[in-house]
C-alpha positions in Angstrom: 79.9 124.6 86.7 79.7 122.1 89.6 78.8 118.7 89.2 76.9 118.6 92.4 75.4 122.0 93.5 73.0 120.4 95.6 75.8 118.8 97.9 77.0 122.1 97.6 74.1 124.1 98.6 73.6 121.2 101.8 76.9 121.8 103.2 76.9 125.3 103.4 73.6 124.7 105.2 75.6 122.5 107.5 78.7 125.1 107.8 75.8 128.2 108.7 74.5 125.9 111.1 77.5 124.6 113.2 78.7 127.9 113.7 80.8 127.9 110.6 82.9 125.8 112.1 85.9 124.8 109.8 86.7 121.6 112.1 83.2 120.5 112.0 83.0 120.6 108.7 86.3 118.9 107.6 85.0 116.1 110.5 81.7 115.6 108.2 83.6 115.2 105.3 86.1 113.1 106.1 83.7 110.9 107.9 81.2 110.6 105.2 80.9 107.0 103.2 82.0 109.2 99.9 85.5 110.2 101.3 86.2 106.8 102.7 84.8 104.5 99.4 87.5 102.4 97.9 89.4 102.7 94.8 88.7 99.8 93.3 86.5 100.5 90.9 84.1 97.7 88.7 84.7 97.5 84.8 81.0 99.3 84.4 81.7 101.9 86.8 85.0 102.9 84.8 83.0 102.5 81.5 80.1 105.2 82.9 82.3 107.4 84.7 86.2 107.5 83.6 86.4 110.5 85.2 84.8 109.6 88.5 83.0 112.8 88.0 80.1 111.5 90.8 82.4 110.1 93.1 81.8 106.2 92.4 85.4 105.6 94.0 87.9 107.1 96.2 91.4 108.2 95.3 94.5 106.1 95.9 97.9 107.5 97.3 100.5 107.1 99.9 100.0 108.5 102.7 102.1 111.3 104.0 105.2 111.2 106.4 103.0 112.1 109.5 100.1 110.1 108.5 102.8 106.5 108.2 104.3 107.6 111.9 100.9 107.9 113.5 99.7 104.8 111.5 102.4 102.7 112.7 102.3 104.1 116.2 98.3 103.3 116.5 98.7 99.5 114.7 101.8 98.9 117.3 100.2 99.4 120.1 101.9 102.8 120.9 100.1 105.6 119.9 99.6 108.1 123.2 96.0 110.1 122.9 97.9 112.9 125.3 96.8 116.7 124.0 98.3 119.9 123.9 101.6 120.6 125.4 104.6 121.7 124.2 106.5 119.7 121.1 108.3 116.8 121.4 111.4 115.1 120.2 110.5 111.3 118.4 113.6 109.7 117.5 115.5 110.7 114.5 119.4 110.0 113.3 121.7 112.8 115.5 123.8 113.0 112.3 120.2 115.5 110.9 120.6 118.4 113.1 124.5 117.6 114.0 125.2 120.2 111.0 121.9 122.8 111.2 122.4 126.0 112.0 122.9 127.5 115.8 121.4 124.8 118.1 122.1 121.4 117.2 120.7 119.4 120.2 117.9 117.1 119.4 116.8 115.5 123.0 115.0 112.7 121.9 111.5 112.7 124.2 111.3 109.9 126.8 107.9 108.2 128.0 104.1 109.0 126.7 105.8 111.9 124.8 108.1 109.7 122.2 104.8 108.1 121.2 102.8 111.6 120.5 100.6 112.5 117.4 102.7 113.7 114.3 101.0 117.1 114.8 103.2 117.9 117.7 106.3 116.6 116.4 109.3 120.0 117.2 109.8 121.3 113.9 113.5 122.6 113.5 113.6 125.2 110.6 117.1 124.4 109.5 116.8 120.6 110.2 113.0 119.5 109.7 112.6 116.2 111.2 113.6 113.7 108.5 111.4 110.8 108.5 108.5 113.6 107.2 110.8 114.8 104.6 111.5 111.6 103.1 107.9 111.3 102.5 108.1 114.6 100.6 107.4 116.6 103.9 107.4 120.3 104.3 109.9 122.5 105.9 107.6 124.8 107.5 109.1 127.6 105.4 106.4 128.2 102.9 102.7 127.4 102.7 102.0 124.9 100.4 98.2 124.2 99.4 99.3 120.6 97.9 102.5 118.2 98.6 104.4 116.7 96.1 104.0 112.2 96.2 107.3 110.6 95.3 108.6 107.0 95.1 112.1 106.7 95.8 114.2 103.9 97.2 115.0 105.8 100.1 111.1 105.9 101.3 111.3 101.8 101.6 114.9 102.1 103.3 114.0 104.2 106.0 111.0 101.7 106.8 113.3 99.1 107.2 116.2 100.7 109.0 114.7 103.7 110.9 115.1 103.2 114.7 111.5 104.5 115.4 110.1 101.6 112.7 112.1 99.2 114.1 111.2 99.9 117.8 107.3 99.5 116.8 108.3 96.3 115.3 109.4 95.2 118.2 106.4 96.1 120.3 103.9 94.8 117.8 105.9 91.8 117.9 105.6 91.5 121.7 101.9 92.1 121.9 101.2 89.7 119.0 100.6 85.7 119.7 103.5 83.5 120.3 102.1 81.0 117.6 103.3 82.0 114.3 99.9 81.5 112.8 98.0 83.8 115.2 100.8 86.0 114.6 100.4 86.7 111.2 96.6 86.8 111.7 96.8 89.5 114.4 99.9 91.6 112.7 98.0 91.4 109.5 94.5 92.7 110.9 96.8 96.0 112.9 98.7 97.4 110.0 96.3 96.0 106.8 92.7 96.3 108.7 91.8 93.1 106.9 92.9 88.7 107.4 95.4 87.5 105.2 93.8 85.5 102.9 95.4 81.9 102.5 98.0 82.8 100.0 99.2 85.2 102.1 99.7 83.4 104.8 101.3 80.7 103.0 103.9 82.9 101.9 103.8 84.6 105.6 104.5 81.6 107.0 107.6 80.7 104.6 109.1 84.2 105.4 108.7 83.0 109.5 110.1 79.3 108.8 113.0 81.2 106.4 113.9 84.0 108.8 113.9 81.4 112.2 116.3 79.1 110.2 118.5 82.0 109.9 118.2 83.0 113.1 119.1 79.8 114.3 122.0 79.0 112.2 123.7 82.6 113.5 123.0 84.7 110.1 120.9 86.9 112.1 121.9 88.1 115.9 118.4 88.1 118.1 119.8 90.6 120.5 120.4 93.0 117.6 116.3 92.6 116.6 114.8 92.6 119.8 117.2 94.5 122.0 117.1 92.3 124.5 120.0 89.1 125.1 118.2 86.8 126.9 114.7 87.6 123.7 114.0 83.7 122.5 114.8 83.5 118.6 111.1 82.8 118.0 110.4 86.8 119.0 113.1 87.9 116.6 111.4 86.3 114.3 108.2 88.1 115.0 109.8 91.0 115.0 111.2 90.4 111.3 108.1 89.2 110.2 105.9 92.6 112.0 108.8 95.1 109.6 107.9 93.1 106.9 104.2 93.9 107.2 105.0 97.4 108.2 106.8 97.8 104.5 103.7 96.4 102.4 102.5 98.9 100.1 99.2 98.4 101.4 100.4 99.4 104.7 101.5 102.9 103.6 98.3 103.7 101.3 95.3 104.5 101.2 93.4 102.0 99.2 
């Protein structure tokens, strides 16, 4: 029996009337203050409703494989709004398709087009793209009405060490402030969508002061972080401390 048949009975009332429209009504639902509450939940709301039968709090997960790309792109700065067209080729290890089956060429997309929507990501069948299959992505072979979440080491080294991730490091780090202060503020607000509070910070601001020594002292090449030779140290640095943002938990999940 359903917990809420009037919501029920409303929203088909809402489907008739938009034309049953499945895109309009996915777009009310996933717009609606219900589908976007937090998980946090309050001691009395757990003790009235441990089953979250009328929806007190949202669910917490990580986000898919598409959903971190896109993220990353929008909080960097990157993300291109084009539409339609063909697929496109993001940047991905050659050494994935060097052994698929029949074509092996993977011509990464230059331009607007290496900064497109997950959704048009090429697909190949016999090499899916492997930053979504590290985040238990699909290979387009079957239809699949749920995906499986996972938590491997591998998920936290390809945010680290993945090209693409590091590239959007680098442009966050570009477009942040100079002063490591405002940097941390600004960084924090894109890829979090809140201020660090002072704690954070604090420990913020020891990671910068750590990583610039290093830097400094030739443990850590600047060239090699921000692809560029004549990149002051102090950018590298921003550029360390934007990955380090980009691999918070908080940063791949919804909370």
């Amino acid at each position: 029996r359903p917990s809420h048949p009037e919501l029920l009975d409303w929203l088909a009332v809402k489907f008739r009337e938009n034309g049953r429209h499945l895109k309009s009504l996915h777009r009310l639902i996933v717009t609606s203050a219900i589908y976007q509450q937090s998980s946090q939940a309050s001691p009395e709301q757990l003790q009235r409703d441990p089953e979250n039968r009328h929806l007190a709090r949202g669910p917490r997960f990580r986000l898919s494989g598409e959903l971190i790309r896109d993220h990353m792109l929008a909080a960097s700065g990157r993300l291109s709004h084009k539409m339609q067209g063909p697929g496109v080729y993001p940047p991905q290890p050659l050494s994935v398709t060097a052994h698929a089956f029949g074509n092996t060429a993977w011509k990464v997309s230059s331009g607007e087009d290496r900064y497109r929507r997950s959704v048009y990501t090429f697909i190949k069948r016999t090499a899916p793209f492997a930053s979504y299959m590290t985040f238990d992505g699909t290979s387009g072979e079957n239809c699949l009405a749920r995906r499986d979440r996972s938590n491997t080491p591998l998920q936290a080294l390809s945010l680290l060490n993945d090209d693409m991730f590091l590239e959007l490091a680098r442009h966050a780090a570009i477009q942040a402030p100079t002063e490591p202060e405002g940097a941390i503020e600004t960084l924090f607000r894109q890829f979090l969508s809140r201020p660090p509070t002072k704690e954070e910070q604090a420990t913020l601001m020891g990671y910068y002061q750590q990583q610039l020594g290093r830097l400094h002292a030739g443990e850590l090449q600047a060239s090699d972080l921000t692809a560029s030779q004549e990149a002051p140290v102090e950018r590298a640095a921003r550029v360390l401390l934007a990955r380090l943002i980009m691999n918070l938990d908080e940063a791949i999940t919804k909370p």
